[in-house]
C-alpha positions as CSV (number, residue, x, y, z in Angstrom):
1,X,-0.2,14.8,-8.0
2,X,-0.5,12.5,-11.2
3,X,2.7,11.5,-12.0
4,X,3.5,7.7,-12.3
5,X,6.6,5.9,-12.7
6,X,6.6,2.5,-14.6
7,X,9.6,0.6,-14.9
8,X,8.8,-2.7,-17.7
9,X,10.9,-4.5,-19.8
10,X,8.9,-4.1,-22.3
11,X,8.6,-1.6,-24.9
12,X,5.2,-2.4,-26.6
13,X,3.8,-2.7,-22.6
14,X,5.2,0.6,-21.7
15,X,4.5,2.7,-24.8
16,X,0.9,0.8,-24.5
17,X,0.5,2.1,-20.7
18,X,1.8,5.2,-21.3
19,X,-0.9,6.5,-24.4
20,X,-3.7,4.8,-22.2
21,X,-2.7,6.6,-19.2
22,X,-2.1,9.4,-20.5
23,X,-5.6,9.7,-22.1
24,X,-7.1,9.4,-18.6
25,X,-4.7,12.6,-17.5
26,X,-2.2,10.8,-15.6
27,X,1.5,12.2,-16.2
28,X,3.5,8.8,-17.1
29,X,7.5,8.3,-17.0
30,X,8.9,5.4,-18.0
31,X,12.2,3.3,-17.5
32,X,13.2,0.1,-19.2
33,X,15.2,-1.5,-16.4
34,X,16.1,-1.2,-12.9
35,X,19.3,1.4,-13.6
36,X,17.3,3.6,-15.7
37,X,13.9,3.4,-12.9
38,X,16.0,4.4,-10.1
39,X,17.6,7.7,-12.1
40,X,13.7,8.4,-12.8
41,X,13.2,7.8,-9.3
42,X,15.9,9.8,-7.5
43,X,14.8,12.7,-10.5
44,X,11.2,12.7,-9.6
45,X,10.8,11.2,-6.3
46,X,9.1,14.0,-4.6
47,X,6.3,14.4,-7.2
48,X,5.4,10.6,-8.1
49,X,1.9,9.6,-7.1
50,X,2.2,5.9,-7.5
51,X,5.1,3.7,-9.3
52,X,4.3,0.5,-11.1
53,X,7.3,-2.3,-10.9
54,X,7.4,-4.9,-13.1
55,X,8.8,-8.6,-11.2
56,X,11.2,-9.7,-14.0
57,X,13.5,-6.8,-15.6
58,X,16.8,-7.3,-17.2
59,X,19.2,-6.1,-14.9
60,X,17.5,-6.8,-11.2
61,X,14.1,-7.8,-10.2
62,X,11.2,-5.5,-9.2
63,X,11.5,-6.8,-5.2
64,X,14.7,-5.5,-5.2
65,X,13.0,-1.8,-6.4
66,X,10.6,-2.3,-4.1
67,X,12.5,-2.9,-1.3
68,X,14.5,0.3,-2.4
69,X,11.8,2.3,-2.4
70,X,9.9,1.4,0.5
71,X,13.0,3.0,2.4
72,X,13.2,6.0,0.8
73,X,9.4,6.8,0.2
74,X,6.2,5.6,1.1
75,X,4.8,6.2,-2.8
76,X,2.3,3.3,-3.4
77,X,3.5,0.7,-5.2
78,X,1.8,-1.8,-7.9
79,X,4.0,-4.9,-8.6
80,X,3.1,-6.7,-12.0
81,X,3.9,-10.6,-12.0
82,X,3.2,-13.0,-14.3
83,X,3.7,-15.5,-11.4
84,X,0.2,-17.8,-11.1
85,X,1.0,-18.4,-7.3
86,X,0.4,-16.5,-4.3
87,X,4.3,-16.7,-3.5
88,X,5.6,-13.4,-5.5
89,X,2.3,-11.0,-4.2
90,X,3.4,-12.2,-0.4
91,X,7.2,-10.9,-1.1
92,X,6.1,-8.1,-2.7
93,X,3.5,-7.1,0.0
94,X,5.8,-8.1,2.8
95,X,8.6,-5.9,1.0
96,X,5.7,-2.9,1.1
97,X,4.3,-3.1,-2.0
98,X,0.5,-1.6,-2.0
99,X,-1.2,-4.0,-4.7
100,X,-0.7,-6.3,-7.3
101,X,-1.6,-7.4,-10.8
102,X,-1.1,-10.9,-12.6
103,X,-0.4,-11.0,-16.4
104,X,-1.9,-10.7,-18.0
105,X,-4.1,-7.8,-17.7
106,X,-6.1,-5.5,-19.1
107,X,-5.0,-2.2,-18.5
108,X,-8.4,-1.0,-17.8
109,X,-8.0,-3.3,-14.7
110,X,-4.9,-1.4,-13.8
111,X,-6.3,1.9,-14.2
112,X,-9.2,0.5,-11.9
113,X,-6.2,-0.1,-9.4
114,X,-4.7,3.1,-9.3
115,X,-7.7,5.1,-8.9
116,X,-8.6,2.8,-6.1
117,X,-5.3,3.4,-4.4
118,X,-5.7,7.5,-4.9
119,X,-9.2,7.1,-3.8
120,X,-8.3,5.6,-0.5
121,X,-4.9,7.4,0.1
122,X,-6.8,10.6,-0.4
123,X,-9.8,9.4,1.9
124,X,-12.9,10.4,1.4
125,X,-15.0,12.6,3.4
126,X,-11.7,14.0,4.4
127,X,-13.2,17.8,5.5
128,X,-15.4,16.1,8.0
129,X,-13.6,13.2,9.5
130,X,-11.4,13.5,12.2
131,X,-7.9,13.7,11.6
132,X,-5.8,12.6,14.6
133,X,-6.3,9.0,16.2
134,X,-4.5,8.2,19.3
135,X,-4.1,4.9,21.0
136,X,-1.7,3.8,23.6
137,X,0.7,6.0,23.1
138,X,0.7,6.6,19.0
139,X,-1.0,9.3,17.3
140,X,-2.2,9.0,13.7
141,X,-2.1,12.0,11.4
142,X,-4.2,11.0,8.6
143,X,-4.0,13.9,6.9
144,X,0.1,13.8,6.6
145,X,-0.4,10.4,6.7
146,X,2.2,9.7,9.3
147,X,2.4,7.4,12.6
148,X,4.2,9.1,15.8
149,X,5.0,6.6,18.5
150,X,5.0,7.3,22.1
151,X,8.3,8.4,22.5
152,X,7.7,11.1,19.6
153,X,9.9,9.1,16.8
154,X,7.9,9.2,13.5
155,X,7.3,5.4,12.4
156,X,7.8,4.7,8.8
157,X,4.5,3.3,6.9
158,X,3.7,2.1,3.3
159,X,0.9,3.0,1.5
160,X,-1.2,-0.6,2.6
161,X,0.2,-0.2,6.3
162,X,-1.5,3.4,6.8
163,X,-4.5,2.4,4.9
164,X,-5.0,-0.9,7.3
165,X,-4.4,1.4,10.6
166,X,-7.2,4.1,9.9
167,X,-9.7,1.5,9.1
168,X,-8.7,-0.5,12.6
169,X,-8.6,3.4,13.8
170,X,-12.2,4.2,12.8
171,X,-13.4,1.1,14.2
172,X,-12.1,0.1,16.8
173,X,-13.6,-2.9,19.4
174,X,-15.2,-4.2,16.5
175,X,-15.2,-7.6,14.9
176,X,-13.8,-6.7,11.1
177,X,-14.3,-9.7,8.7
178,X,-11.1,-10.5,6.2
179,X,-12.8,-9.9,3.3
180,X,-14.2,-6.5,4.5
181,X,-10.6,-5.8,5.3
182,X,-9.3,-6.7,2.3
183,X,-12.0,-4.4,0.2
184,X,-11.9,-1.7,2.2
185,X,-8.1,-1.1,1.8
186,X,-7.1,-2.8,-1.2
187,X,-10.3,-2.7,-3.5
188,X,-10.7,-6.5,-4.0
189,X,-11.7,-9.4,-2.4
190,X,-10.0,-12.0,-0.8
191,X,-9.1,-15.7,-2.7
192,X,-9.8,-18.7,-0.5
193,X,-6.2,-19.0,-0.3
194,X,-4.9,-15.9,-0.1
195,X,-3.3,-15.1,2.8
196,X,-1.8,-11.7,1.8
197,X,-4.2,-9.4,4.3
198,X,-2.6,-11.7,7.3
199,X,0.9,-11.2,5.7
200,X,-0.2,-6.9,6.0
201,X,-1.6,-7.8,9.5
202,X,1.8,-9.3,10.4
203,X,4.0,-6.3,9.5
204,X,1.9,-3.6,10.6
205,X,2.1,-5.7,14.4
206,X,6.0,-4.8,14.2
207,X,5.4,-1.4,13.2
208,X,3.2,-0.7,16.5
209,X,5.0,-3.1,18.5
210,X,2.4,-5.0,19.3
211,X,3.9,-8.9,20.1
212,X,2.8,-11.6,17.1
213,X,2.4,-14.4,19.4
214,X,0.2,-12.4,22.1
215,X,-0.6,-9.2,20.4
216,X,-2.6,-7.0,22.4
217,X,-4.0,-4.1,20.0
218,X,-4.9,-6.1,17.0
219,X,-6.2,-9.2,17.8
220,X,-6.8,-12.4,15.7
221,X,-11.0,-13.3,15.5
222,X,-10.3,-17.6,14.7
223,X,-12.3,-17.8,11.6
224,X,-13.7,-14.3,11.5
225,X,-10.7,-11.5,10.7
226,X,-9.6,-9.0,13.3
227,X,-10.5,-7.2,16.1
228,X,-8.7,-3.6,16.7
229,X,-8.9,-3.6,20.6
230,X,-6.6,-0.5,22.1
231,X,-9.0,2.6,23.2
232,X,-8.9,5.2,20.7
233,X,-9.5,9.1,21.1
234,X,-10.0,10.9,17.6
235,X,-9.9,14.7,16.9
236,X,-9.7,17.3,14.5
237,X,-6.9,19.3,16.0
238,X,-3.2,18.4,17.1
């Protein structure tokens, strides 16, 4: 699938994304507010690849839309802000958003951004890697790209949350540095004060349960990154 939903403000930005993404094959639909991105949404929810949510929109903000959508899908999410600061890409990841973009940019950059995301929600080498991980009690489909606890309830993840999980999955008991982290499942490197890949950490800890203060399957490396620590048996067959 190749359909992407942008909701922007703007109509030169949007009629500008639109013919370039468009002449790399991508399906684009477009909405100039929040109202007219959620009809999009509910209209073409099951076939969107990848929405793109602009922060400031004349009606709501793109948190709010992200926080909407992160609870009905886990479709990846780019949030554009023209916000210099860390402070809106830590809402936006902490609300599930998948990446992020200051304005401006150049929407070669962007295009750079989705592919990355496709690339890494697709996986590579997906014939010949395994495609169930378990570990203390959860089992990882990566090929549904769902999370199963132990008592057989399905646990809802974002695009960034599964992404994180099979790399920890894939290596586990060893030593993974932030900014290997950080490239690995977001496709960029890490600012000296960005602290948006410990903000990811943070939420996918709830998801497995694992306690913040003494967590026991990912574990904090002082200075290094993290440390995926539970035993994990991976298999090609349920």
């Amino acid at each position: 699938m190749r359909k992407i939903l942008i909701v922007d403000d703007d109509q030169k930005t949007r009629t500008l994304l639109k013919t370039y993404l468009e002449k790399n094959q991508y399906e684009v639909k477009l909405a100039h507010d929040g109202a007219s991105f959620m009809a999009e949404f509910e209209r073409y929810q099951d076939d969107l690849s990848l929405v793109i949510l602009d922060v400031m929109l004349p009606d709501t903000d793109g948190f709010a839309l992200c926080g909407t959508v992160r609870k009905r899908s886990a479709v990846p999410i780019i949030m554009l802000t023209a916000n210099a600061d860390d402070t809106d890409r830590i809402v936006g990841l902490e609300l599930g958003a998948d990446d992020y973009i200051a304005k401006p940019y150049n929407p070669r950059e962007l295009l750079a951004r989705i592919k990355a995301i496709h690339r890494r929600m697709g996986g590579e080498n997906s014939n010949t890697a395994p495609r169930h991980y378990r570990f203390n009690g959860f089992s990882l489909d990566t090929l549904e790209r769902t999370l199963t606890d132990p008592g057989g309830e399905t646990v809802k993840l974002t695009g960034l949350d599964f992404q994180l999980l099979r790399y920890f999955v894939e290596h586990p008991g060893e030593v993974l540095d932030r900014t290997v982290l950080a490239e690995e499942t977001r496709g960029r490197d890490l600012g000296p004060l960005d602290r948006s890949l410990d903000v990811q950490v943070s939420r996918l800890r709830q998801r497995l349960l694992d306690d913040g203060k003494q967590p026991a399957l990912i574990k904090t490396v002082r200075g290094t990154g993290y440390v995926f620590s539970a035993e994990v048996v991976a298999s090609h067959v349920a």
